[in-house]
Structure formats: C-alpha cells, structure tokens
C-alpha positions as CSV (number, residue, x, y, z in Angstrom):
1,X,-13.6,13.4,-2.4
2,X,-11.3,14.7,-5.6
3,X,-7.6,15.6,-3.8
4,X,-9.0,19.2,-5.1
5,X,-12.2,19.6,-2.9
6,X,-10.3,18.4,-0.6
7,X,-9.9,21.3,2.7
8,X,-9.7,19.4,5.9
9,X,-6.8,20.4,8.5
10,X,-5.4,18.7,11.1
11,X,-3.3,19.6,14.1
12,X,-0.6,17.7,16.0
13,X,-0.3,19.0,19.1
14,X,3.0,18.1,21.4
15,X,2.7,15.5,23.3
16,X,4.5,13.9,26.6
17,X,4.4,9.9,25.6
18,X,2.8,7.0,24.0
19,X,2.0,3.8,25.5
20,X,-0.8,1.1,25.1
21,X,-1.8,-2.5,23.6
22,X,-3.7,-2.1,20.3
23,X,-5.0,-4.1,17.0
24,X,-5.0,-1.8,13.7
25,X,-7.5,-2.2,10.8
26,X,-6.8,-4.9,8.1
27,X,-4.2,-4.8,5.5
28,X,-4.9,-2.3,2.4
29,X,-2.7,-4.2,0.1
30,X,-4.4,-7.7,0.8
31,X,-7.8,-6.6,1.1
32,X,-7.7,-5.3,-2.3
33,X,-6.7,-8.8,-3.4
34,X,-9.0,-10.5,-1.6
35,X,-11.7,-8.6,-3.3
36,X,-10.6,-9.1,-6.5
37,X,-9.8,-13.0,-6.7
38,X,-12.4,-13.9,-4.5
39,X,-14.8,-12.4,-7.3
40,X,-12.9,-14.6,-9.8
41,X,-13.4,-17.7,-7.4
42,X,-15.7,-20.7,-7.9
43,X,-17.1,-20.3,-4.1
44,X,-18.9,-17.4,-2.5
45,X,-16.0,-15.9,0.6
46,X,-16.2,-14.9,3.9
47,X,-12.9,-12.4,4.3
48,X,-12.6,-10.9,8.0
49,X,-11.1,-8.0,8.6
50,X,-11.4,-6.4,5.3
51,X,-10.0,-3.0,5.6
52,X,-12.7,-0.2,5.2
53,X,-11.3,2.6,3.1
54,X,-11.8,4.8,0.9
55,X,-9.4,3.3,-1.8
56,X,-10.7,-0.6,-0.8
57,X,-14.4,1.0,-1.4
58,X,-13.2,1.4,-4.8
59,X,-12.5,-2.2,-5.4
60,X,-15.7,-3.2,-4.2
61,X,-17.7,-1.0,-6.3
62,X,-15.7,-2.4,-9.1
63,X,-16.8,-5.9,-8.6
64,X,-20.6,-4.7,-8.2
65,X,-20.3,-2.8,-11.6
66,X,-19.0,-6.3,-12.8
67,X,-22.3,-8.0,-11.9
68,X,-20.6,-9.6,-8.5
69,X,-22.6,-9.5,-5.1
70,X,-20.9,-8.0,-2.4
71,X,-22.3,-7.7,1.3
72,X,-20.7,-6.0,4.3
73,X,-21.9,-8.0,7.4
74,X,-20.5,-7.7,11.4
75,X,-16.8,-8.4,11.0
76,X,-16.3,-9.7,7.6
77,X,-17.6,-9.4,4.0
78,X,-19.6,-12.0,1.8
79,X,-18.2,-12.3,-1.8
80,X,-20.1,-14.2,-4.4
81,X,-17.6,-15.3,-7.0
82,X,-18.5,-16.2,-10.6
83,X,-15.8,-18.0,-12.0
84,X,-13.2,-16.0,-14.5
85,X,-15.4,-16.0,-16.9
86,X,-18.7,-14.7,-15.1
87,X,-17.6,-11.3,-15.3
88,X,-20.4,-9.0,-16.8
89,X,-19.6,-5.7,-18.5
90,X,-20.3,-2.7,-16.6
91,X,-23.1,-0.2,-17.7
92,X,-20.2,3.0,-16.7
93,X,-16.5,3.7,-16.4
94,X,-15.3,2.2,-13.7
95,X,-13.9,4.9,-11.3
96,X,-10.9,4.4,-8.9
97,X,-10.8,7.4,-7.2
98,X,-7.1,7.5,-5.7
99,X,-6.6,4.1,-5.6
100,X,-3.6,2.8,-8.0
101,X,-3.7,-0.2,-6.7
102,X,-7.2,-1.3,-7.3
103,X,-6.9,0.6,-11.1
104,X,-3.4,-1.5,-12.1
105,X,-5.0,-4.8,-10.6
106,X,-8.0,-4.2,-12.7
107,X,-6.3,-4.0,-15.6
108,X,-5.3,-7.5,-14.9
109,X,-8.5,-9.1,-15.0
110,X,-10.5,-6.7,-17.6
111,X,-7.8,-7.2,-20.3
112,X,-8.6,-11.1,-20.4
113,X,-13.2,-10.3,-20.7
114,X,-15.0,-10.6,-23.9
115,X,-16.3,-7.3,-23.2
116,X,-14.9,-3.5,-23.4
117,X,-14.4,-1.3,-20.1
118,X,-13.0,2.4,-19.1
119,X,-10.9,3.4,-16.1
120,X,-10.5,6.2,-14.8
121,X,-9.5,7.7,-11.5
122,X,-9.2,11.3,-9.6
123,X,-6.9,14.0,-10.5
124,X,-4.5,12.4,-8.9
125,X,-4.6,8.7,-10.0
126,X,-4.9,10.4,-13.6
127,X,-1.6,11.5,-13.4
128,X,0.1,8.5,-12.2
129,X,2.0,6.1,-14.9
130,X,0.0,3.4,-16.2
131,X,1.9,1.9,-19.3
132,X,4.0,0.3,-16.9
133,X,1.2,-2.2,-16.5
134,X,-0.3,-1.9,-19.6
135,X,3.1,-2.4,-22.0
136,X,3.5,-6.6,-20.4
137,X,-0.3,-7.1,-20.1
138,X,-0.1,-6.2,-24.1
139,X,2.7,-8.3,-24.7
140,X,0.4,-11.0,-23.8
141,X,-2.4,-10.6,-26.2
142,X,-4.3,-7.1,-24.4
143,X,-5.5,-4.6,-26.3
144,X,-5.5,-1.6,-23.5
145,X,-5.5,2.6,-25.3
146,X,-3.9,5.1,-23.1
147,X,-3.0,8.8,-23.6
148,X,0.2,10.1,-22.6
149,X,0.9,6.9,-20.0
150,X,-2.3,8.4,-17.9
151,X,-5.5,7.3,-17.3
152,X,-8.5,7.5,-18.5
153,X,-7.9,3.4,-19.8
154,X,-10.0,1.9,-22.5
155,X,-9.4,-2.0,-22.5
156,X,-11.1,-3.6,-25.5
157,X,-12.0,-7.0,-26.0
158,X,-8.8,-9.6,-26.3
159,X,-8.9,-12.5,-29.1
160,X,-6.7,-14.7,-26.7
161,X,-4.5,-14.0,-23.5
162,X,-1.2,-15.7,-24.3
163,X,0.8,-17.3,-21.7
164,X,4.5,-15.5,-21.3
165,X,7.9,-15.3,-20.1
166,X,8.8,-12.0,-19.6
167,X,11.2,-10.1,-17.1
168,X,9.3,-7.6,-14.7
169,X,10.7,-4.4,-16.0
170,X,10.1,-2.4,-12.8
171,X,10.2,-3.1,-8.9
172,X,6.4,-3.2,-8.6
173,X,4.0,-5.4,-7.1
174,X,1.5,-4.2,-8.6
175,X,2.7,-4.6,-12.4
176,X,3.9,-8.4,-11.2
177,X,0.1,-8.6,-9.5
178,X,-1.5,-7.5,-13.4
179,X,0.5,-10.1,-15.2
180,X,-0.4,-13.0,-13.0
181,X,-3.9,-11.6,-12.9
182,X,-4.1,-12.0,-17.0
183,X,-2.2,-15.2,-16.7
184,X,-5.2,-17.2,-15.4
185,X,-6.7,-16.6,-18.0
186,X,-3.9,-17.6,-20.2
187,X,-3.8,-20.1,-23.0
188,X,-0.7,-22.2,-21.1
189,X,1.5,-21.3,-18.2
190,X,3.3,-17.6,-17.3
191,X,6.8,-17.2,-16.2
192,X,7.8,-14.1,-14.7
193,X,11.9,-13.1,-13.8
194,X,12.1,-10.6,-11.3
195,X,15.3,-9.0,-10.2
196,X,14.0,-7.3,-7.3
197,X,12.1,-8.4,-4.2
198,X,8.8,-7.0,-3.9
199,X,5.4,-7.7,-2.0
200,X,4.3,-11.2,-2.5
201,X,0.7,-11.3,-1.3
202,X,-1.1,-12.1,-4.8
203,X,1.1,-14.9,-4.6
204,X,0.4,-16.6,-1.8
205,X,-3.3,-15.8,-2.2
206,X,-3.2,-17.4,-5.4
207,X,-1.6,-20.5,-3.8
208,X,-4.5,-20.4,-1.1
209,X,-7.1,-20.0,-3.4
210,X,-6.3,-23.4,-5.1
211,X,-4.3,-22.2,-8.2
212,X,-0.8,-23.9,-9.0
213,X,1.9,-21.9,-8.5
214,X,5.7,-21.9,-8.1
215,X,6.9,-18.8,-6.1
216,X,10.6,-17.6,-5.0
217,X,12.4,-14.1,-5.2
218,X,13.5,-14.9,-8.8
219,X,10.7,-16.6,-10.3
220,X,7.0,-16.8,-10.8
221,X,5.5,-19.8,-12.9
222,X,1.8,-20.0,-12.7
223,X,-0.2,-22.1,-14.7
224,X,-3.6,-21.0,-16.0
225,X,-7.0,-21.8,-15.3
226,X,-10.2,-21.3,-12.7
227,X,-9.6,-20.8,-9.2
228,X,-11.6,-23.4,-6.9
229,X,-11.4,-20.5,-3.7
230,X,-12.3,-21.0,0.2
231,X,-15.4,-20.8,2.5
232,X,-13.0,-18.3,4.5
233,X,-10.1,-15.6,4.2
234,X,-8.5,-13.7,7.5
235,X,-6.7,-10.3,6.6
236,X,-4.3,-9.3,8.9
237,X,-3.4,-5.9,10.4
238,X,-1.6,-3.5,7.7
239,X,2.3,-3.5,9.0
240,X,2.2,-0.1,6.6
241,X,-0.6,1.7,9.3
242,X,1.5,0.2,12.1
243,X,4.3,1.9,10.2
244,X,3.1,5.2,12.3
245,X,2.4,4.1,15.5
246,X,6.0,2.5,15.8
247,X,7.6,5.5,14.5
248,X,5.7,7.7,17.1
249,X,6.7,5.3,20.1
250,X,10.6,5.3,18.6
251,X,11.0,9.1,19.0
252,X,8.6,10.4,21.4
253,X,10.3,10.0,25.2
254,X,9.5,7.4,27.8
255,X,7.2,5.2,25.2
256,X,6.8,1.6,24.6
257,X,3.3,0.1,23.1
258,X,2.4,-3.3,21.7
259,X,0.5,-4.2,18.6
260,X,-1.1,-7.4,18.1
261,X,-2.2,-9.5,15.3
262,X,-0.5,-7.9,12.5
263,X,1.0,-8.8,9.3
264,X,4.7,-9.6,9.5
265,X,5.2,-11.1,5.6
266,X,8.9,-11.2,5.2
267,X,8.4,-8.8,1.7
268,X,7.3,-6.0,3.8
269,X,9.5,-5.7,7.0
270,X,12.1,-4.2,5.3
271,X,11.0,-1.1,7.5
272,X,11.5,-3.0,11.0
273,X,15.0,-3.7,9.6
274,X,15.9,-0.3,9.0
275,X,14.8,0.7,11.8
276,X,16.2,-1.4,14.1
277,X,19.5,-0.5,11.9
278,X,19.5,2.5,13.2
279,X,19.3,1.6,16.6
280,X,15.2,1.3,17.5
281,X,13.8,-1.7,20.0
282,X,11.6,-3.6,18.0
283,X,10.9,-7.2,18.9
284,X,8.5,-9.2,16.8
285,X,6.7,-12.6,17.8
286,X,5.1,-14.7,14.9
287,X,1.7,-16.3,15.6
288,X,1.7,-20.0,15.6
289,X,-1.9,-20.0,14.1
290,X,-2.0,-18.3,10.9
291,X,-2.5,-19.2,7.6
292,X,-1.8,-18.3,4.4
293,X,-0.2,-15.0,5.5
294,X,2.5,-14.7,8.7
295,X,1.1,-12.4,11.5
296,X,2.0,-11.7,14.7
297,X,3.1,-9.4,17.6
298,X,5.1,-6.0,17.7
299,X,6.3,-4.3,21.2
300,X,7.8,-1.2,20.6
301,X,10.2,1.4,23.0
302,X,11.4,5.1,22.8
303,X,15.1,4.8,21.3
304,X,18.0,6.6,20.3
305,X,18.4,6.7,16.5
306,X,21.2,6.7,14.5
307,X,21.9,7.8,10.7
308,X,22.7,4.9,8.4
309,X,23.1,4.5,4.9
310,X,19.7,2.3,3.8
311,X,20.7,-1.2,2.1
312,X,19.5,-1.2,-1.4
313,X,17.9,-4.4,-0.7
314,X,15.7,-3.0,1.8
315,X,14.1,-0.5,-0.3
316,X,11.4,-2.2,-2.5
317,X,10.5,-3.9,1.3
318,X,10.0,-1.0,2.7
319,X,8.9,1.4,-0.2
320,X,5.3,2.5,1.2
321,X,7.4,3.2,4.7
322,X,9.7,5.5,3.7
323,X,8.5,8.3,4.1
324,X,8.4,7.6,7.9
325,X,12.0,6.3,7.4
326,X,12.9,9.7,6.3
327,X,11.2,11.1,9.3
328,X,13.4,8.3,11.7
329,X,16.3,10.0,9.8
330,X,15.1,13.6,10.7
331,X,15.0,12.7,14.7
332,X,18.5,10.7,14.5
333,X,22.0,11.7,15.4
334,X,24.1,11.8,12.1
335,X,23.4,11.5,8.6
336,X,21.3,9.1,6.4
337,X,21.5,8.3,2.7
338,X,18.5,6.6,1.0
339,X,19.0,5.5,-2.7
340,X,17.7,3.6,-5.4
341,X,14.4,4.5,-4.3
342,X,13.1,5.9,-7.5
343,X,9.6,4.6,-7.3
344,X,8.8,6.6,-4.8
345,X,8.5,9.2,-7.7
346,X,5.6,7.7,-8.9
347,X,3.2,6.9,-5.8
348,X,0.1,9.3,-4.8
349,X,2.4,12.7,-5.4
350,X,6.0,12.4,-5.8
351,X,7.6,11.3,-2.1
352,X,11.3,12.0,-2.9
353,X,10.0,15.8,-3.5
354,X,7.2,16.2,-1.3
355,X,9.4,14.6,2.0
356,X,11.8,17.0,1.0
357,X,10.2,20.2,1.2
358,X,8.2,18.8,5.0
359,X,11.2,17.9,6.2
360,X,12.5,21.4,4.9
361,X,9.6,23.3,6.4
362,X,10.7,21.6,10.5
363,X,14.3,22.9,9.8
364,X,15.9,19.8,8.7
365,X,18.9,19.9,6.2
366,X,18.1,17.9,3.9
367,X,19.7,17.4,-0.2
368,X,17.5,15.8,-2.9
369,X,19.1,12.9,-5.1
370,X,17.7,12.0,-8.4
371,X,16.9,8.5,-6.8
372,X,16.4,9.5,-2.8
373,X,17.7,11.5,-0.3
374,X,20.0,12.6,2.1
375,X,19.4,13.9,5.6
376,X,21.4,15.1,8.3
377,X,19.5,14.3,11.5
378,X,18.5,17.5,13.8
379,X,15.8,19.0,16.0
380,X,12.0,19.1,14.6
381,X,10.4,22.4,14.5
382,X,6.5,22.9,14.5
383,X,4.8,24.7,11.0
384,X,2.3,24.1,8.7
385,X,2.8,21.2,6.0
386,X,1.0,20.4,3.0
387,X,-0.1,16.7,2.1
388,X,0.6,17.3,-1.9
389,X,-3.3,14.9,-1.5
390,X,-1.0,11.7,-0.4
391,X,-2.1,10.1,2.6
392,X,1.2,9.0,3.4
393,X,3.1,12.3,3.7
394,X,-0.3,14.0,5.8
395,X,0.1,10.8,8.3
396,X,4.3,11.3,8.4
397,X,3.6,15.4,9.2
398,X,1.6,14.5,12.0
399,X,3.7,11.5,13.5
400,X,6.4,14.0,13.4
401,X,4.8,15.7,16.5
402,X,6.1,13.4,18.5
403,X,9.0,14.7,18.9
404,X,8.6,18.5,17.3
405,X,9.1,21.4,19.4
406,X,6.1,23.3,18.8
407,X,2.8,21.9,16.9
408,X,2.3,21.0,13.5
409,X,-0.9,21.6,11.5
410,X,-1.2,20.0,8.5
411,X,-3.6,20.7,5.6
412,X,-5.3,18.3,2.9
413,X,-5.7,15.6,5.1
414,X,-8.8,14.3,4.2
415,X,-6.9,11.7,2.1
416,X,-6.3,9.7,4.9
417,X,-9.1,7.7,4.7
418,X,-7.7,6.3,1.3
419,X,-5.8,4.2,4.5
420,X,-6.1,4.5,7.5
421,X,-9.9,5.8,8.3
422,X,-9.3,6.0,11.9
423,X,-5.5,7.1,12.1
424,X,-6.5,9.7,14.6
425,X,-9.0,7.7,16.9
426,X,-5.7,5.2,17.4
427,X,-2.8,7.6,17.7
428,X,-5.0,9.8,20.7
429,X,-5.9,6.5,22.3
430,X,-2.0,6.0,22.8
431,X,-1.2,9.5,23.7
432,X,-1.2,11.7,20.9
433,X,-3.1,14.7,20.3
434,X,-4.3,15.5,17.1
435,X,-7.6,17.4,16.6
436,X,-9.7,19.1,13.8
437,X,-8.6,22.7,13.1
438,X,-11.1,25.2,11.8
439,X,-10.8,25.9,7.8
C-alpha cells in the first residue's frame, strides 16, 4: 500500500514486564540478497527462512518480471537461476514499492543486461537519493537517466561493464552492494576502497556462492565472471527486528527474554555495543554450526541505562538501530550525543528529524545536530506519534511503551510489514500490549 493510503493505527498500551524464549523471522537485508544472486546463479536454490515482507515481496516480483521462476514452498523458497546472462527484459517497470534496498541492488544487475528497464517505487522510495548508486555504476560503463537524483530510473543497454578501482564515496552498503553487483559482469577485476565499515553480507554471499573474492574493512577485490551457486542457503534471524524486542526487555521492569538463532555478523552489532555502553545486560553466544553467516543466541535483562557519547565507529554498524538507540537515550540517566550519523537523513523519511519531533511529543529534551542528536534522558510520556510512513520510527513509538507513563497510539503503521510482518504477534507474546485502534 502507497505510504499515502496508508490509515492503520496502533496502540501501545502500558505494560508490567517482558519475558519469554523466541526466534524472529529471517533477515531483511540477506534475504534480499539471496534473491537476487541466487537468480544470477548457475543452480536452482533452496533458501530457508526467507523473510516474508512486504519490501522482500518486491525483490521477488522483480526476478519473475525478469523471466526467473520463483516458488514459495513450507519453510523455504525454490529459485531457478539462469546464469548472468539469462536475464530477460521485463514487459513493465519494475516497481519497488518502499524498498530502497531491493531498487539500489537492482540497479546493480540491470545496468550490466543487453536490454532496457524502468524503476520506480512509491512516494516515498521516489524521493529517496539514487545518484549515489548510479554516479559509480556509471563510472563503470552504465548508462542509467535520472531526474533530480529521484526515481523513476531508466537503465539502458551498456556496450561493456568495465572493471574499476574506485573509493566508495558514501558509508552505504547498498552503493558498495551495486558496484560489486555490476562487477561480475565486468570485463576484468573490481577494487573497491572503503573508509568506513559497513554491512558485509553481499560479501560473504558472494564468497559462498562460489565467486573469488578478497574481503576486509578496507578493501574489496572481486574478480568477474558466473557464479556456480549452492543446492542450499539458511537466512538467519534479522538482529535489526531483534533490535525491538531487546530494547523493550532493557527498559521495561523485571524483564529478561532470550532469542535464538539470530544473526550476530560483526558489521551489524554495533547496536549490542552501544547498548551495553550504556550499561544494558546483553550476553551473546555464537552457534558452532553455521555457515556462511555467524548466528547465534541473545539473553536479554531490564537494566539501568546510562547517557554516553556514541563512538563514531559504531554508527555505520548500527545505522538501521538507531532510532531505538535514541529511544535507549530517552529512558537513560544523563545525556547522550550521537554524531556523524548523517545517513540517517536519507533512509524511509528523514530519522534525525522524524526521532526528533517523537521523542519531542513524550516530553523528552531533545537538540537536533546537522549530523545527529543530542538527548537528555528523562521520563516517557504517553501521546499520539506519527510514523512520517517509515517502519522503523512506527516500531520505535511503540517499543517506547515500555516504559511510558500513559499509552501511546501511533498512526501510519501499516508500513511495518515492509519488516517485520508480525512485530505485534511477537512483542504480545512476550508481554506487550499493542492492539488495533479504530480509524
């Protein structure tokens, strides 16, 4: 649903604790990777524990429009790959909805095809910048037409994709993910310099998937050419939907839960550290049995929470997070600075401003900075927040219940399911109490 149609309200109603043992739904951020390499593999995939969302929906139709069979079955999707080159062009623009990741990882792949292709997204995704990804995937031999930065895309067909070494301009996974998306299909290797640290699961699938790659925080070199896949991929649970849940249990009283089998990559625990910064009990236990992505264990308990000023190298590890880290900053004793977070300016609305004015509306002081924010810690009112249509910031309002006075209804929530389909179903199971409230 368009963030404009959108009318659904929630209410967060105070609540006494949390406790339980739960698994959450698979990780957004690989899923959408999974379904776009496998469809560029040799082999036809089973992936397990897809997630199924509205914004991972998006990637799938995109495949199908590209001629690539795509079955849901009991626990884990079939994907028939064709090869890089077995791409056919689609008989429509290809829509994203409000999914930027699935749109900039596109962009990627269609800029290397013998064949034109539009992209477009909803009001929101059309506002969001896209030369970001476009300007390196040009430098490489793309020709990609935008308007104003914003989408609608028109990628035309390219005479060659030329193998780079470029610096990654912006701390974004999803720009590095485009450019080594291209590069396969490159006429000799890529190498990519990046100054920042930022998610590395394209990475590692690609190194699963059979293609050779060198990988560390400073340097990418892949070399191009077809990627022979796997019978099987295993998705774990999204550390950014645990995100909520541990939040919850941190500052609601007499709480402690566990959460099992979910992913603990070192590029996106960056929130676990902050937290635990500021005084939370977080423990973590790795699985001995995974594969190509780390997983594990998280127990959880109601803690005291201090204000801190947020390393800088924790931010682009912890960017979809802070929200909620602004929220741990709400509920703590003192004052917290977060900087250098500028990119949070450019996600599904604009976080620095929209956290603002929440945290505002529950009576917290709060000053905004250019590139973050600063909050002085106090006691959460109830009132009525707006999502500004980012799933993020509607889930954020209604963890904040947790510890709020009086409840909180929040409106435009609808976009959850971009995420997190069945946030509510798993925060009631462990003790909150959200419901439906009447338009």
């Amino acid at each position: 649903m368009r963030k404009s149609e959108s009318k659904q309200k929630l209410l967060a109603k105070k609540i006494s604790s949390i406790a339980g043992v739960i698994s959450i739904p698979g990780d957004k951020s690989i899923s959408h990777r999974a379904i776009i390499l496998s469809m560029i593999t040799q082999k036809t995939m089973r992936i397990y524990n897809i997630l199924d969302s509205s914004d991972t929906n998006k990637s799938i139709n995109a495949a199908i429009n590209l001629g690539i069979e795509c079955k849901k079955n009991d626990g884990f999707m079939t994907i028939k790959g064709k090869g890089l080159h077995g791409l056919k062009a689609p008989d429509q623009d290809l829509y994203f909805g409000n999914s930027g990741t699935s749109m900039r990882l596109f962009m990627g792949v269609l800029s290397a095809q013998k064949f034109p292709s539009v992209l477009s997204g909803d009001s929101s995704l059309n506002t969001r910048p896209m030369e970001r990804v476009a300007t390196p995937l040009r430098r490489m031999g793309a020709s990609i037409l935008l308007e104003n930065d914003h989408a609608p895309i028109q990628i035309y067909p390219s005479e060659q994709i030329i193998g780079l070494k470029q610096k990654l301009k912006v701390p974004s996974a999803q720009v590095k993910s485009a450019i080594l998306l291209a590069s396969l299909y490159a006429n000799s290797k890529t190498i990519l310099d990046q100054y920042w640290i930022t998610r590395n699961h394209t990475e590692l699938m690609l190194e699963f998937l059979g293609s050779e790659i060198i990988h560390n925080e400073s340097k990418i070199i892949l070399k191009n050419g077809e990627l022979k896949g796997r019978d099987t991929l295993e998705i774990p649970g999204d550390l950014s939907s645990a995100a909520f849940l541990i939040l919850a249990t941190l500052i609601a009283k007499d709480s402690q839960i566990t959460i099992k089998d979910v992913g603990l990559n070192p590029t996106r625990t960056g929130f676990l550290k902050i937290l635990q910064m500021m005084g939370g009990n977080i423990s973590t236990k790795i699985d001995s049995n995974t594969n190509f992505e780390i997983q594990g264990t998280i127990k959880v308990k109601s803690s005291k929470l201090y204000g801190i000023n947020v390393p800088e190298n924790l931010i682009s590890l912890s960017i979809d997070e802070l929200p909620l880290v602004f929220l741990a900053a709400a509920c703590a004793k003192g004052t917290t600075t977060i900087r250098n977070a500028t990119e949070l300016r450019f996600k599904e609305s604009d976080r620095i401003t929209a956290m603002v004015k929440l945290l505002s509306k529950l009576s917290i002081k709060v000053k905004e900075l250019k590139d973050g924010i600063i909050i002085n810690g106090g006691s959460i009112t109830g009132g009525e927040i707006d999502s500004f249509g980012d799933h993020r910031i509607a889930m954020t309002a209604l963890v904040a219940s947790a510890c709020s006075k009086t409840d909180i209804l929040v409106h435009n929530t609808e976009n959850i399911d971009t995420s997190f389909p069945n946030f509510v179903e798993i925060m009631n199971k462990l003790g909150m109490n959200i419901i439906d409230s009447e338009n």
